[in-house]
C-alpha positions in Angstrom: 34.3 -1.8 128.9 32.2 0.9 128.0 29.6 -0.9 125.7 28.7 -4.6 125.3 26.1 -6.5 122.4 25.2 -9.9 121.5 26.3 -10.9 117.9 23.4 -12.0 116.3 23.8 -15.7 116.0 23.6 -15.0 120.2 27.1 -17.2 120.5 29.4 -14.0 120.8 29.5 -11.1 123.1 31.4 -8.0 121.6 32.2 -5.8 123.8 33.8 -1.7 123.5 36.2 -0.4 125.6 38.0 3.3 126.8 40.7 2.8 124.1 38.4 1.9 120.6 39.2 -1.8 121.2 36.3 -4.2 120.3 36.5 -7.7 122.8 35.0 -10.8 121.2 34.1 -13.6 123.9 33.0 -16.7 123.4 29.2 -16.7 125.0 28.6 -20.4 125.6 32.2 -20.4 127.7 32.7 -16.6 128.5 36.6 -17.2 127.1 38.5 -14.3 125.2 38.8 -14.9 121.3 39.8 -11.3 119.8 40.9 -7.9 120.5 40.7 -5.5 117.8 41.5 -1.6 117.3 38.5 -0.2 116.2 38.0 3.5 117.0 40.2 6.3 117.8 38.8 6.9 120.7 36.2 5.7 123.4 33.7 4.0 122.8 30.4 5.4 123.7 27.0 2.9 122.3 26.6 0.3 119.5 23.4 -1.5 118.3 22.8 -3.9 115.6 20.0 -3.2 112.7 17.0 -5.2 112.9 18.0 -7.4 109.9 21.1 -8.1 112.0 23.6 -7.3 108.8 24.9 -3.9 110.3 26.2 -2.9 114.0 26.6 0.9 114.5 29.1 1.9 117.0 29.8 5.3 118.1 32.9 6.9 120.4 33.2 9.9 122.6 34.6 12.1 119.3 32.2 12.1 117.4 32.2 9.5 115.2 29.9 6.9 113.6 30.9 3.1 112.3 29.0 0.9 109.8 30.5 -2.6 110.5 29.7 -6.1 109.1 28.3 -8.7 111.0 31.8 -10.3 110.6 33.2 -7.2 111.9 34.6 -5.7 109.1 34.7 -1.8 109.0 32.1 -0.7 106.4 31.7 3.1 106.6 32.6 5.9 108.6 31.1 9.2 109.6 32.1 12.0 111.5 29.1 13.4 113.2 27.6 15.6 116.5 30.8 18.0 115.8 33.3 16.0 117.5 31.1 15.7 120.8 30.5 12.4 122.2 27.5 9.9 120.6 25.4 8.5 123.2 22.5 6.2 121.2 22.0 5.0 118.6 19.4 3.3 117.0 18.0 2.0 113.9 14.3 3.1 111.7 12.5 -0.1 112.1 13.1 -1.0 108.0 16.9 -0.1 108.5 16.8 2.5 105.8 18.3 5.0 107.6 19.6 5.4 111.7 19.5 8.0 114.3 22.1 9.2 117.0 21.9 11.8 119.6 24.8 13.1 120.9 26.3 16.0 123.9 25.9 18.8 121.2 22.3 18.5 121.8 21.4 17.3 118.6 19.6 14.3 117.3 20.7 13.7 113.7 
């Protein structure tokens, strides 16, 4: 796995892996509950917004995912022209999000 977060409610771990998958595991029990396709390719970072209703996730081409806290894709953005994402982080009202990637840019 390439990235790994706690769902909000803390009772979930998602986790990203080298083919776009997202793993959901049961926290309390550490037991597999869902695989799901997710990006086209590698994950590379996600992180939730501080009013826990969005997760950002990012892969190695250059793309950005808005998701749901029930995991439901929301947006998509192709960004950092097609060069891997490695952070990502959100303003501390959630208004907007930053992401810094290998084409030396932050944007």
């Amino acid at each position: 796995h390439r990235c790994l977060s706690w769902t909000p409610g803390g009772r979930r771990l998602l986790t990203g892996n080298q083919e776009g998958e997202f793993t959901l595991w049961d926290g309390v029990n550490f037991s597999f509950e869902l695989i799901m396709s997710a990006h086209d390719q590698s994950f590379r970072c996600m992180a939730w917004s501080h009013n826990q209703n969005y997760l950002l996730t990012s892969d190695s081409g250059g793309n950005i995912k808005y998701w749901s806290p029930s995991i439901a894709p929301v947006q998509s953005l192709d960004s950092h022209d097609g060069q891997p994402i490695h952070a990502l982080s959100f303003s501390p009202t959630d208004s907007k999000f930053v992401s810094c990637g290998d084409d030396a840019t932050v944007r």
